[in-house]
N, C-alpha and C positions, 0 to 999 in steps of 0.2 A: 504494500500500500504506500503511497507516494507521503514524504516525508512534511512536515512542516516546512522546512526548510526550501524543500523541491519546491511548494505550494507558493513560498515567496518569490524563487525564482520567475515561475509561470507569472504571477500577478506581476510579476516588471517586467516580461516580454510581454502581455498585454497591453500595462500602459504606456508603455512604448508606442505601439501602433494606437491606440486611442489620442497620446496626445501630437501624433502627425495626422490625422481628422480619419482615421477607420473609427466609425461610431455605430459598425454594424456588429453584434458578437459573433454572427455566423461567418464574414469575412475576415474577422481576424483568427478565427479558429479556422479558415479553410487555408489562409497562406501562410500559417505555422505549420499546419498539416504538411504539405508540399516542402516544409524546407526540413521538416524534420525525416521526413520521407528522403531527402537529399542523401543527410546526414548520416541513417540509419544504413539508406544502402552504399556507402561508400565504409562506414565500418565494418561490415559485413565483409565488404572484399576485397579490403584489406586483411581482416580475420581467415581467409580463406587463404591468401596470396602469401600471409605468415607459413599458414600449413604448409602447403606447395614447397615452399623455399626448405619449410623443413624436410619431406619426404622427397623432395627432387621430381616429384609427378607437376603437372599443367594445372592449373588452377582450374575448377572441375564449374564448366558453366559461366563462362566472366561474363559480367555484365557492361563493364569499361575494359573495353579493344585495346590493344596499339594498336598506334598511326591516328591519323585522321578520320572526325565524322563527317559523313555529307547532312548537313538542315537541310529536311526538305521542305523547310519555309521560305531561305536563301539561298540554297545553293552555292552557301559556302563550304569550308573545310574548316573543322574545330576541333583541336586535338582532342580525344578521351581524357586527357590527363585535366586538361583544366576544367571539364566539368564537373570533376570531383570535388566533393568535401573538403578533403584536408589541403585544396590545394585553391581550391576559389576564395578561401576562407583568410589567405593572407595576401589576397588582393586589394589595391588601392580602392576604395569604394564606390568611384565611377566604371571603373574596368570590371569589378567583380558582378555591379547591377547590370553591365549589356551582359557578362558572360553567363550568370543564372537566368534572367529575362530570358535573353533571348535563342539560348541555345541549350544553358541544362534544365531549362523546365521545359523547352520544347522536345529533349530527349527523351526526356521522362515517358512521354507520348508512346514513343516505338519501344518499349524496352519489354512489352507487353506482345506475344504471338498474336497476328493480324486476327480480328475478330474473336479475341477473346473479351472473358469478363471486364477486365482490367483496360484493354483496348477501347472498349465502349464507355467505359466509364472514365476514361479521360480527355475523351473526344471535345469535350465542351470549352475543358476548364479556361482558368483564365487567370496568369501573374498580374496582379493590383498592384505591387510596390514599386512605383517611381520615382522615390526617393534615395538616393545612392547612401544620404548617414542612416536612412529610417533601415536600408537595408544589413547595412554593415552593425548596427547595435544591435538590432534580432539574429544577426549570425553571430554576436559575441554571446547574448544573451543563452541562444540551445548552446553552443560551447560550452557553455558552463553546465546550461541543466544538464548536458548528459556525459558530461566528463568521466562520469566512475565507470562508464562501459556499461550497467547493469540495463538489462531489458525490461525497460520502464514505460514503452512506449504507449502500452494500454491502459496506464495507471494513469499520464501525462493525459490521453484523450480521455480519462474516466473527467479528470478532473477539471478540464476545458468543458467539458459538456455540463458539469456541474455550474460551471461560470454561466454558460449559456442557459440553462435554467432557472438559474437565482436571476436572470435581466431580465425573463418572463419571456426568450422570443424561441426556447427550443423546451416543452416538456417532458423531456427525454430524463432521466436518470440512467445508470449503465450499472449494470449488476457486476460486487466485488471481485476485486481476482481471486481472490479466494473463495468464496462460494461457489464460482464458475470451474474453480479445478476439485473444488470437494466433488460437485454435481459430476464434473468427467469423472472423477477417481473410481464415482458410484458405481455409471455406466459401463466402464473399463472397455474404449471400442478400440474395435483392432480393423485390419487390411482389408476385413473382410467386410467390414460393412461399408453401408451409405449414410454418411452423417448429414443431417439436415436443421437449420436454424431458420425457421421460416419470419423472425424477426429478431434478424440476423445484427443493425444497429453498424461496431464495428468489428464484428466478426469474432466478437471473445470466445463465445462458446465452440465453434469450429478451430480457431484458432488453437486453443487449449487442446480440441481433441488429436488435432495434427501434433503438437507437441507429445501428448500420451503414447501416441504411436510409435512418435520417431525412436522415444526413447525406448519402450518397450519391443518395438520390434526393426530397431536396426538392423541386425541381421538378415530378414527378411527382402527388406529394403534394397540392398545390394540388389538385388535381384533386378532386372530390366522390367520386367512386367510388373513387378511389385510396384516401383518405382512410378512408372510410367500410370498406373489406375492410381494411387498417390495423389499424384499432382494434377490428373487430371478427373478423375471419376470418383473420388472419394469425399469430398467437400462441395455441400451445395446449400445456396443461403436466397436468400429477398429481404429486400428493406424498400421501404416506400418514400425514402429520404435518396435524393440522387448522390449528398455530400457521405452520409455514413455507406453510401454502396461504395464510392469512391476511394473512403477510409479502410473499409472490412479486404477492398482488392490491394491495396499498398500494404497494409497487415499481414495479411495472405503470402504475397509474395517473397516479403521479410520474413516468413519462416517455412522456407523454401516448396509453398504449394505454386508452379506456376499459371496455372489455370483454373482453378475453383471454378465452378460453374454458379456465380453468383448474382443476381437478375436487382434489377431498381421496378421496380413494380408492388403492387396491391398485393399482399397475400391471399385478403379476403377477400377477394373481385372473383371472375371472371378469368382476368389475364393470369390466374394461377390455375393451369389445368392440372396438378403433381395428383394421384392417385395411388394409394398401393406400389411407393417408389422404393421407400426409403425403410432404414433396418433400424433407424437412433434418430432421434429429434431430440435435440437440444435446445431448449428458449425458455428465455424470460422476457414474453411477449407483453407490449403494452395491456393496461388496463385502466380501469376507471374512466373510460370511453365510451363513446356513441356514436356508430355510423349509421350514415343513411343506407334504407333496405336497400335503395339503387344500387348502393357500391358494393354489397355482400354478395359472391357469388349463389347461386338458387340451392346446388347443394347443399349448400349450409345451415342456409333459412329450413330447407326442409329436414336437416339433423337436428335443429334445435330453434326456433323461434324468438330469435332476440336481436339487440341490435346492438349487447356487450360487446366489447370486445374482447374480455377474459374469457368468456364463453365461446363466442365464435372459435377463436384458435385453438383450443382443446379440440372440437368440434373437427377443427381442418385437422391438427397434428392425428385422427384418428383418422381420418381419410388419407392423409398422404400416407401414411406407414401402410409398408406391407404387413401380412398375416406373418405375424411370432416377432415383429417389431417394436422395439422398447423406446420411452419418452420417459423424459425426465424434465419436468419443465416449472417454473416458480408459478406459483398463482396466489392472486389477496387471497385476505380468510373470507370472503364472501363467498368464494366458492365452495369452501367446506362449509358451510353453514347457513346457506340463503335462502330464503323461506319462497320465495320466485318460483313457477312453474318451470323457466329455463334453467332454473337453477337445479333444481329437483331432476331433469331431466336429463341433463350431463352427468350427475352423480350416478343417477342408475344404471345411464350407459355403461361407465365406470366398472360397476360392480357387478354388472347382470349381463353387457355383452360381450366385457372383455378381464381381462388380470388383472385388476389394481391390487399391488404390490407392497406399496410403501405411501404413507404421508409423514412429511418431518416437517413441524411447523418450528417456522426461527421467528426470533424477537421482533420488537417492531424497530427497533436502532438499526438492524443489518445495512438499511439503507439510508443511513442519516449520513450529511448534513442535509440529502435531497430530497429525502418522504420521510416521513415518520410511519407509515401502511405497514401492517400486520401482512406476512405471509407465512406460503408455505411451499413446498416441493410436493409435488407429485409423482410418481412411480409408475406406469404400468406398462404391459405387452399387451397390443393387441393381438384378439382372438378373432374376434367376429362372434363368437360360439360361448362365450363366457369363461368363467374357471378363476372365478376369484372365491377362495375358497377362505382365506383369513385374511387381513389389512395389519401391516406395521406400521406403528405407531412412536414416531419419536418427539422428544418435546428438546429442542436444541434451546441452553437459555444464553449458553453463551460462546462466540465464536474468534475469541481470541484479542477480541479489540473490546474497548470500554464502548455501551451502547449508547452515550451520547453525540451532540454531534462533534464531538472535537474525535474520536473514534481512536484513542491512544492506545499503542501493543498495550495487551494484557495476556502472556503466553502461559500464565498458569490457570487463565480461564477461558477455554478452548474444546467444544462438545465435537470439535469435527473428526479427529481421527476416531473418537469414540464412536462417533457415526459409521464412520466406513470400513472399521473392523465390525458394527453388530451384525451390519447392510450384509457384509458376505460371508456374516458367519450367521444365519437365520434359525438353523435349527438348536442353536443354544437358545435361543431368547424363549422357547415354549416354555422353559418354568419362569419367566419371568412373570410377577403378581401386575395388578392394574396400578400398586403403588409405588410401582419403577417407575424410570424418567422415557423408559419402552417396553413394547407389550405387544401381543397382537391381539386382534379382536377378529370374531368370526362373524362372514360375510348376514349371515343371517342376522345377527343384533343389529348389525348397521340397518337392514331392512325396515326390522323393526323400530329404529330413531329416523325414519324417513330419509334415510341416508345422508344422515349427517355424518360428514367424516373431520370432524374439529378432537382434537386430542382428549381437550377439557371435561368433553361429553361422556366418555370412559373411563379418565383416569379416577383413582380413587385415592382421595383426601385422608390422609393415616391420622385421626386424632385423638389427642390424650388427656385423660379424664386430668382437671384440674382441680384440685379439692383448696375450697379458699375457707380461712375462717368463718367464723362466725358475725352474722352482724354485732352480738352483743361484746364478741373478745377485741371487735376492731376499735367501736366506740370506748371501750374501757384502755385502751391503747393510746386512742387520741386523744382520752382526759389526762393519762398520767403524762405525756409530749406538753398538752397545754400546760397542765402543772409546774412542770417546770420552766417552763417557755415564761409564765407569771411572777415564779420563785425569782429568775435571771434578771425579768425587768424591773423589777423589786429593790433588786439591788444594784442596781443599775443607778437607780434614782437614789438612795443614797447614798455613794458614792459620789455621786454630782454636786449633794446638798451637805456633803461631810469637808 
């Protein structure tokens, strides 16, 4: 989680561009984006070109050729060397503004295979800094924030978007890095599946899952075909924001998927035909919304009659997954507990047509400084056919950070590995009583609470007979307290008068 410190950095490359007149927060978040993008992949391979130089092999994939590039804006020739990072970075400030401007952000463009995700989604953009000091203080400014090397880059966009939220013109929040790698840890996806984020944001959740892989199945990897379904067939996401589709494919790429198949479109429209695709869906999809019936594809409306959007996307994530497909995805507590016909009617889907698994409700801080909103995780595979036969029950109270909003480490108050040791250790938990912090509950009880699936509803309150005095020993207690309390001021006063 991004430091105090880090957090002051960001607010003065902010008011940097605010006080050269960007007074839009989406503009200055999208040409920090671009140059942190610069940045990220010029360390990157350099990181690579270190290896290389040590094992004597070719640097595996370069991104920056020798010789000369041709712009296909001007039909000039621009070395590779100067549109890097470590080397535009100690350029004069009129030199370094043509050489970013106009040629390493136009490179940026091609670095992308013709018609890919990444390709379309840069197609538009557009460098705003015309100012050669305003650009040279923002290239001293990431300098600095990202000096220690550490991959921060998510925490850096968690926390710009939170900026963007508190100005009231993006109401986005971005779910923690750490909740996002608990939630993969849970899933544990490997080569074989299709990961899918259908509110996808910047790409955390796929992102993480591509890091679970790499690390876990290196080996594999080597492999050409491994490799190749990777990069190309194993990440696939939508956002309905063109800037986070733009964000989630530079994220992507920095950790080397080079293709995601990641779309800027409506998940809940129409223009999403995904069916029976996908083996994992990963999201924590907007909520506390309302769209018009126009914009919700008919499917949907006919799975479930609402115009929530917490709803709705439960709804799709059970349509896009194939059969024996698992989801893992964050939802308010309104969904475990809303008294709504829509509401009632997603729960029994849940439990009646397919495996719900697991609910783990976390604190309402998880998301603080940007919501205070009560949630929870969801668990299930679908079946089509049912087979939820008991529901796990976890009550997370605390996730390693203090739950206010300032959100300070606290590593000795941390429910998450305990989470992900019970998660894949399930058949220990059946002697666990309803006055654990987990439990399971059989499908049937839930039926009978109207399918309420809130923790609170089951758990059972352990309490202990408290035996208090008597009223007449308390009173006889409080005279002989006054007694002396009388006797003190007594003499008190003469003392005064002596």
């Amino acid at each position: 989680m991004i430091t105090g410190e880090k957090k002051q950095q960001v607010d003065a490359i902010w008011q940097t561009f605010w006080n050269n007149g960007f007074t839009q927060p989406s503009a200055i978040f999208e040409q920090m984006t671009y140059l942190l993008f610069m940045k990220m992949l010029d360390d990157r391979e350099r990181q690579k070109e270190q290896i290389a130089n040590l094992t004597g092999d070719a640097v595996d994939n370069p991104v920056f050729l020798t010789g000369d590039w041709k712009n296909p804006s001007t039909e000039q020739l621009v070395p590779y060397r100067e549109m890097r990072w470590h080397i535009f970075k100690e350029m004069e400030p009129a030199k370094m503004l043509n050489r970013v401007r106009n040629d390493a952000f136009i490179f940026l463009r091609y670095i992308g295979s013709a018609g890919s995700a990444y390709s379309k989604a840069m197609e538009d953009t557009v460098f705003q800094i015309t100012n050669p000091r305003l650009l040279s203080r923002v290239v001293e400014g990431i300098e600095e924030l990202t000096q220690d090397g550490s991959d921060m880059m998510g925490d850096i966009y968690e926390y710009m978007l939170g900026k963007m939220a508190a100005s009231g013109t993006n109401g986005q929040f971005r779910t923690p890095r750490h909740i996002i790698k608990m939630m993969v840890d849970l899933m544990r996806p490997t080569l074989a599946d299709s990961i899918c984020d259908p509110a996808m944001g910047s790409a955390g959740f796929i992102m993480e899952a591509a890091k679970y892989i790499a690390e876990h199945q290196a080996d594999e990897l080597l492999g050409i075909e491994a490799k190749h379904r990777f990069e190309h067939d194993t990440f696939f996401g939508s956002d309905s924001d063109a800037s986070m589709t733009r964000i989630a494919c530079m994220n992507m790429m920095l950790h080397d998927v080079a293709d995601p198949q990641l779309y800027y479109r409506n998940s809940l429209s129409n223009d999403n035909p995904d069916s029976n695709r996908y083996t994992l869906c990963l999201a924590n999809p907007p909520f506390a919304g309302s769209l018009d019936k126009d914009d919700i594809a008919n499917s949907l409306l006919s799975a479930v009659s609402t115009k929530k959007t917490e709803l709705l996307f439960l709804a799709l994530m059970m349509r896009m997954l194939e059969t024996g497909g698992r989801c893992a995805s964050i939802v308010p507590d309104t969904v475990l507990t809303g008294d709504g016909a829509a509401y009632k009617t997603i729960r029994s889907e849940l439990v009646d047509k397919h495996c719900l698994r697991a609910v783990i409700t976390m604190p309402s801080g998880v998301f603080q400084p940007y919501s205070g909103v009560s949630t929870a995780i969801i668990i299930f595979t679908k079946t089509g056919t049912g087979g939820t036969d008991k529901v796990w029950f976890y009550d997370m109270r605390a996730d390693g950070f203090s739950l206010t909003t300032q959100r300070t480490p606290q590593p000795d108050r941390d429910d998450i590995p305990d989470i992900i040791s019970r998660f894949h250790n399930l058949e220990a938990e059946n002697e666990r009583d309803r006055k654990a912090q987990s439990f399971f509950v059989n499908a049937d009880e839930i039926r009978e609470n109207g399918y309420d699936l809130s923790y609170k509803r089951y758990h059972e309150v352990e309490r202990e007979i408290v035996e208090y005095d008597s009223p007449e020993t308390i009173i006889a207690r409080m005279a002989e307290r006054q007694s002396k309390i009388d006797a003190a001021f007594v003499e008190f006063q003469r003392l005064l008068n002596s």
